[in-house]
C-alpha positions as CSV (number, residue, x, y, z in Angstrom):
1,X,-0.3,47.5,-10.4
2,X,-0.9,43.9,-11.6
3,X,-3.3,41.4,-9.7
4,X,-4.7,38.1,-10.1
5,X,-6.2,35.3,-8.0
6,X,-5.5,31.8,-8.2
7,X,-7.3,29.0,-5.9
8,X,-6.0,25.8,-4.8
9,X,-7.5,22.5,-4.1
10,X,-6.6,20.7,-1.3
11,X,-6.2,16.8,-1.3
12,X,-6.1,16.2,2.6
13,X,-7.8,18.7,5.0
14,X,-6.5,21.7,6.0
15,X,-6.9,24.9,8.1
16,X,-4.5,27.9,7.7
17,X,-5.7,29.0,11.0
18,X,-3.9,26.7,13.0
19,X,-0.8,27.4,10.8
20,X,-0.7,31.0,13.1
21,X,0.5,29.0,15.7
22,X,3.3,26.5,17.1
23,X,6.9,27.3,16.6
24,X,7.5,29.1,13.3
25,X,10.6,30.2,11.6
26,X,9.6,31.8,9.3
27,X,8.7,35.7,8.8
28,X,5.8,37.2,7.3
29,X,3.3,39.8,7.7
30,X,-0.5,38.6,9.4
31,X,-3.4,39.9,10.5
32,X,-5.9,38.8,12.6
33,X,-8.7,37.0,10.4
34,X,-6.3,34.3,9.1
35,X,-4.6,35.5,6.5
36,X,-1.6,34.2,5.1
37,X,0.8,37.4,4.1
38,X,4.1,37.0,2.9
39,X,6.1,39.0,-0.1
40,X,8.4,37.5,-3.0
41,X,10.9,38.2,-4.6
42,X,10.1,38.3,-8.8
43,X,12.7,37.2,-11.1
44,X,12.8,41.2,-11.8
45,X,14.2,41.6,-8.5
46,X,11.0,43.3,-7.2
47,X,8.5,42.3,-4.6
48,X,5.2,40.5,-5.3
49,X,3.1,41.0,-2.4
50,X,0.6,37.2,-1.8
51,X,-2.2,37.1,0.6
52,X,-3.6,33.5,1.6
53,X,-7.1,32.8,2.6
54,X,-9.5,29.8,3.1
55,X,-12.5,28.9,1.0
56,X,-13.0,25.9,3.2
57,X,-11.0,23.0,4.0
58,X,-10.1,22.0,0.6
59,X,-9.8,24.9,-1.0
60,X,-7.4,27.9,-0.8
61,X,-7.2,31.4,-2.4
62,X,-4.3,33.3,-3.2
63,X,-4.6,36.9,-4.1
64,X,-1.0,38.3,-6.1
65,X,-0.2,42.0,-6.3
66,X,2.7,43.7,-8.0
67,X,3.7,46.9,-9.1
68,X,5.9,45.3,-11.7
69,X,4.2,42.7,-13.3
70,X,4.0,39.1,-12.6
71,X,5.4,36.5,-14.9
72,X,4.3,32.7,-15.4
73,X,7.7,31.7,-14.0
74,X,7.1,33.8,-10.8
75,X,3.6,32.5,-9.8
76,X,4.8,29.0,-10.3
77,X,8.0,29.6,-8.0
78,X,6.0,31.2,-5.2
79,X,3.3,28.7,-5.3
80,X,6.1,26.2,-4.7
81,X,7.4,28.4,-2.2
82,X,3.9,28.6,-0.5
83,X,3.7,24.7,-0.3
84,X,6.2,24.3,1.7
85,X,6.1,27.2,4.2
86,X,2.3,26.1,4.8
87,X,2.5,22.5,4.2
88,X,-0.8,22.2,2.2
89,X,-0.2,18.7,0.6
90,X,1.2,17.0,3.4
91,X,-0.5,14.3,5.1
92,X,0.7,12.6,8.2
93,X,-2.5,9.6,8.5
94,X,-0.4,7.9,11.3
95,X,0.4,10.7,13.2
96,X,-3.9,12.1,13.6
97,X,-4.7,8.1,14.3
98,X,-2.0,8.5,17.3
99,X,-3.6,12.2,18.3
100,X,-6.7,10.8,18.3
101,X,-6.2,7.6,19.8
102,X,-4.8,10.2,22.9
103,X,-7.4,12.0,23.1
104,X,-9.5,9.1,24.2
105,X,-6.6,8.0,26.7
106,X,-5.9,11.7,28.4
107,X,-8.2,12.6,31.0
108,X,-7.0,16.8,30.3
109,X,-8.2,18.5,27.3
110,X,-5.1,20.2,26.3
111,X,-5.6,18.6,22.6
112,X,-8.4,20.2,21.3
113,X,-7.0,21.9,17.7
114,X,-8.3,19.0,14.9
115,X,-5.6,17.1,14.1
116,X,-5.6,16.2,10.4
117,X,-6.3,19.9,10.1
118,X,-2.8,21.0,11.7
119,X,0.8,21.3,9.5
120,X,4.3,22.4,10.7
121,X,4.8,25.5,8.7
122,X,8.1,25.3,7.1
123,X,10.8,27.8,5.8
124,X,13.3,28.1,2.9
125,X,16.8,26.5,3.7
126,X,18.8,29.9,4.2
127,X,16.0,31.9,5.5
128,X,15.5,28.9,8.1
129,X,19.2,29.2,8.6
130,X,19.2,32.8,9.3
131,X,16.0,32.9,11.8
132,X,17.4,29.6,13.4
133,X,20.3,32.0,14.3
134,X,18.6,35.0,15.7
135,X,16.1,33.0,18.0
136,X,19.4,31.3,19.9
137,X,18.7,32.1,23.8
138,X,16.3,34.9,22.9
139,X,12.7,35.0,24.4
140,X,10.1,36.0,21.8
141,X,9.7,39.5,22.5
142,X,13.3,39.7,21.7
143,X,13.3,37.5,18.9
144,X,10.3,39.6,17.4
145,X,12.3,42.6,17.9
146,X,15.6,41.3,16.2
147,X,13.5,40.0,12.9
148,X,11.8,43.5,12.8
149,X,14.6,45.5,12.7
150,X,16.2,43.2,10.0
151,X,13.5,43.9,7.9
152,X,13.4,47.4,8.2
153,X,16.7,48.4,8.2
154,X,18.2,45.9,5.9
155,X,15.5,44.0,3.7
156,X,13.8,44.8,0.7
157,X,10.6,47.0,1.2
158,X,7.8,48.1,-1.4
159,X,4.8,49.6,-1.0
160,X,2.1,47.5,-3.1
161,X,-1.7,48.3,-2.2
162,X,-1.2,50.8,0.4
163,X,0.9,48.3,2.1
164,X,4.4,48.6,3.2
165,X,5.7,44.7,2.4
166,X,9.3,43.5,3.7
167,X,11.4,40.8,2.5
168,X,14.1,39.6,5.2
169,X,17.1,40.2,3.8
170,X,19.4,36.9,3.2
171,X,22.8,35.8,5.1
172,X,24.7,37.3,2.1
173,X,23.1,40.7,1.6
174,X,23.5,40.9,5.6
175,X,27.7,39.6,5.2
176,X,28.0,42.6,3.1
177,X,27.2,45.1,5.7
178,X,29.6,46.3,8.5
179,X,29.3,44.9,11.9
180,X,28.0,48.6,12.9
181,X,25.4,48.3,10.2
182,X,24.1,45.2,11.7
183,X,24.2,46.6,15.3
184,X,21.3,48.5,14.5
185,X,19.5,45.1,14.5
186,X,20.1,44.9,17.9
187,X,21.9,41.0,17.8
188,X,23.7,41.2,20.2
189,X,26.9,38.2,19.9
190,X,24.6,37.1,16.9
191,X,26.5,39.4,14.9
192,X,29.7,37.8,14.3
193,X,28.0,34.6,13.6
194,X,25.9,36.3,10.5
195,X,29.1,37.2,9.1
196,X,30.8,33.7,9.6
197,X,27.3,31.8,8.6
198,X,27.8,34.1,5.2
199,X,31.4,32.9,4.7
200,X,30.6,28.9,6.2
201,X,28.0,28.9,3.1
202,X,30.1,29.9,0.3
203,X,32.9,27.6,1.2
204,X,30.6,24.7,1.9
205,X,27.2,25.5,-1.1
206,X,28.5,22.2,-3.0
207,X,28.0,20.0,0.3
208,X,24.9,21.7,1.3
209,X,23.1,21.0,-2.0
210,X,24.4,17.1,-2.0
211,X,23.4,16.2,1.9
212,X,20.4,18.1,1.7
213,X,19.0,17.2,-1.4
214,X,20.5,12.7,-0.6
215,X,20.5,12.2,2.8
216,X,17.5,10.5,4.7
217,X,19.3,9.9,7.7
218,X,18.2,12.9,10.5
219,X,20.9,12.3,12.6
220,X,23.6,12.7,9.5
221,X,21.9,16.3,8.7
222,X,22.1,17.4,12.5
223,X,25.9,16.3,12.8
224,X,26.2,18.8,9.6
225,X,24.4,21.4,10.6
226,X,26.5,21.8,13.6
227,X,29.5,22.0,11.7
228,X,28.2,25.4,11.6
229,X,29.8,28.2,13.4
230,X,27.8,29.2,16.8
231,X,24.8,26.7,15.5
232,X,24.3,24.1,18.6
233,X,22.6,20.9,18.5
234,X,18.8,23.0,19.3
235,X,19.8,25.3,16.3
236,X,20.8,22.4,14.1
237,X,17.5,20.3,15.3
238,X,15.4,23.6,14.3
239,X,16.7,23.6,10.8
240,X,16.4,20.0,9.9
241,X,12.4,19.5,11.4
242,X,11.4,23.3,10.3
243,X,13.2,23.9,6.8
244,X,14.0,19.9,5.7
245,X,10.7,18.8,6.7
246,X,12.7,15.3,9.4
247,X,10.0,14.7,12.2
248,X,11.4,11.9,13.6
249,X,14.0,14.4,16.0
250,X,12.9,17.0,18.5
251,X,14.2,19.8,20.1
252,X,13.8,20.7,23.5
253,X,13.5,24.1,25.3
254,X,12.5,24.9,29.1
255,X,8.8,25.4,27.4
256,X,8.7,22.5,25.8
257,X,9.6,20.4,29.1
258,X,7.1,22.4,30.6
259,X,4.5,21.3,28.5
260,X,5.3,17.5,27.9
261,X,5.0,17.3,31.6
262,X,1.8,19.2,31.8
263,X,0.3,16.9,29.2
264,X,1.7,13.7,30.5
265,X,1.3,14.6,34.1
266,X,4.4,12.6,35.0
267,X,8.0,13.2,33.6
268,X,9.2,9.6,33.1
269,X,6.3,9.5,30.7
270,X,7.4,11.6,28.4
271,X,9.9,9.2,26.3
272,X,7.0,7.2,26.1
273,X,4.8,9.8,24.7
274,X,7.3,10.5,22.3
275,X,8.1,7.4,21.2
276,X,4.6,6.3,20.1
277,X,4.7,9.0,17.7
278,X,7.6,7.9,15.6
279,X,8.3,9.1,12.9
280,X,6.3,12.0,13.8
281,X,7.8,13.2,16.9
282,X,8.1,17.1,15.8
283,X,4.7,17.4,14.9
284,X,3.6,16.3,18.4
285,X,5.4,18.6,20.0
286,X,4.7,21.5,17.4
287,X,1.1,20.6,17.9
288,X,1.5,20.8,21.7
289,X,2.7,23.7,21.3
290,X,0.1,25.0,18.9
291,X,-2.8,23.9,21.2
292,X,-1.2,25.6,24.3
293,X,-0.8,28.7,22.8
294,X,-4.5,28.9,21.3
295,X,-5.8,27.7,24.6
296,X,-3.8,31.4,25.7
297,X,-5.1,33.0,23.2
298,X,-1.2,33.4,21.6
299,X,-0.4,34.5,18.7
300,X,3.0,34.6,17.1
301,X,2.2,36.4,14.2
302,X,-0.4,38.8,15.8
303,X,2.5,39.5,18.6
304,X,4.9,40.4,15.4
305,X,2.6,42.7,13.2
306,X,1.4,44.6,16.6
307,X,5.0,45.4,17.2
308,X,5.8,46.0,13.9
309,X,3.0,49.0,13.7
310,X,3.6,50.0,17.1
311,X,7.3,51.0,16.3
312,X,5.8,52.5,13.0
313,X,7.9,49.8,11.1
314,X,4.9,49.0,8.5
């Protein structure tokens, strides 16, 4: 088995604790001292297993194990890959002035996670896609349920370290199993829209790349997204702020509601709210979240490893 360590430095604070909470699309193994777990795919077509922890707010160090071998070309993919899902180099000065200036103004103390410490964690395009998908009108227990059975039954699996690590599988590996296959998974009506997500993609790759890769314009992307069949304007929303990185739309569930009018203590104030954060708006409300669910003493990815190894699925 092959491993190495690499660190990071930092140019803007940052805290990958806070980065176990909020809304998240993205799957990965966690435990509960802050670590970061979350298995590649090597240009071998085998799994490289990364763990992410902090030195201290500057500084971040990645561990890489690998029965196979990791190349040059793999550490520099995933290290991209890692960027975006936790957001390290982003920087968002307007957004912690607004947070702080808010703090001041509330009298409740729902806002208490540091500010310029906090990122939206992000996800890859299709793997964004696919999670988007499986979350539509499903409470988390359920959507925890639905991603861990698509990793056991259909992803990649290796055991690297005396650890069993997963891979989701993508839309394409999943459009080539039968729609009893994918029952297993427990999706319910998602499982017709895997298959015709699978087929949307291939017909459309060419458009995808081009409005993805050109367009600035938020509203343009949603309108595209929803071109998508059984993807809604939530589903759409979710893809743009989580895997494009466009904060300046929201999405709004029953919980979200919920909490803008907690904060705000009136519901005609929330537009207001909203609106001083522009261009920011999705990290306000990912931050909300974030706070709430720390103040519960939720966690997302605790939740998902606990069922995981209750169901004997690590």
């Amino acid at each position: 088995m092959e491993t190495f360590d690499r660190q990071i430095e930092i140019s803007h604070p940052f805290n990958i604790r806070w980065t176990f909470f909020g809304y998240i699309f993205c799957f990965h193994q966690s435990s509960t001292n802050f670590q970061f777990k979350k298995a590649f795919i090597g240009e071998s077509n085998h799994l490289i297993a990364t763990t992410v922890t902090q030195q201290d707010n500057r500084h971040l160090n990645i561990h890489f194990e690998s029965n196979k071998g990791i190349s040059s070309t793999d550490e520099k993919k995933i290290l991209m890959q890692l960027a975006h899902i936790l957001n390290w180099h982003e920087t968002t000065e307007n957004f912690y002035t607004q947070i702080n200036t808010l703090k001041k103004d509330q009298k409740n103390n729902l806002l208490i996670i540091p500010s310029q410490e906090y990122r939206i964690t992000g996800v890859d395009l299709y793997e964004g896609l696919l999670t988007v998908m499986v979350s539509q009108n499903a409470n988390l227990t359920h959507y925890i349920k639905m991603l861990a059975y698509l990793a056991k039954l259909f992803g990649k699996k290796e055991e690297i370290g005396n650890f069993e690590w997963f891979v989701l599988p993508t839309i394409q590996e999943l459009a080539k199993k039968s729609e009893n296959d994918l029952k297993q998974a427990k999706l319910g009506y998602r499982t017709r829209y895997v298959y015709s997500l699978a087929d949307w993609l291939e017909e459309h790759q060419k458009e995808v790349n081009t409005i993805t890769e050109t367009s600035h314009d938020s509203k343009k992307l949603i309108r595209f997204f929803k071109k998508i069949p059984g993807f809604g304007e939530y589903s759409a929303r979710c893809t743009v702020i989580y895997a494009l990185r466009r904060y300046d739309v929201i999405f709004t569930d029953r919980y979200i509601k919920s909490l803008l009018i907690e904060f705000t203590k009136n519901l005609d104030k929330t537009e207001d709210i909203l609106d001083s954060f522009h261009p920011y708006e999705a990290v306000f409300i990912d931050y909300l979240v974030a706070n709430k669910l720390y103040q519960e003493n939720k966690n997302f990815h605790i939740l998902l490893n606990q069922y995981l190894q209750k169901n004997s699925l690590f």
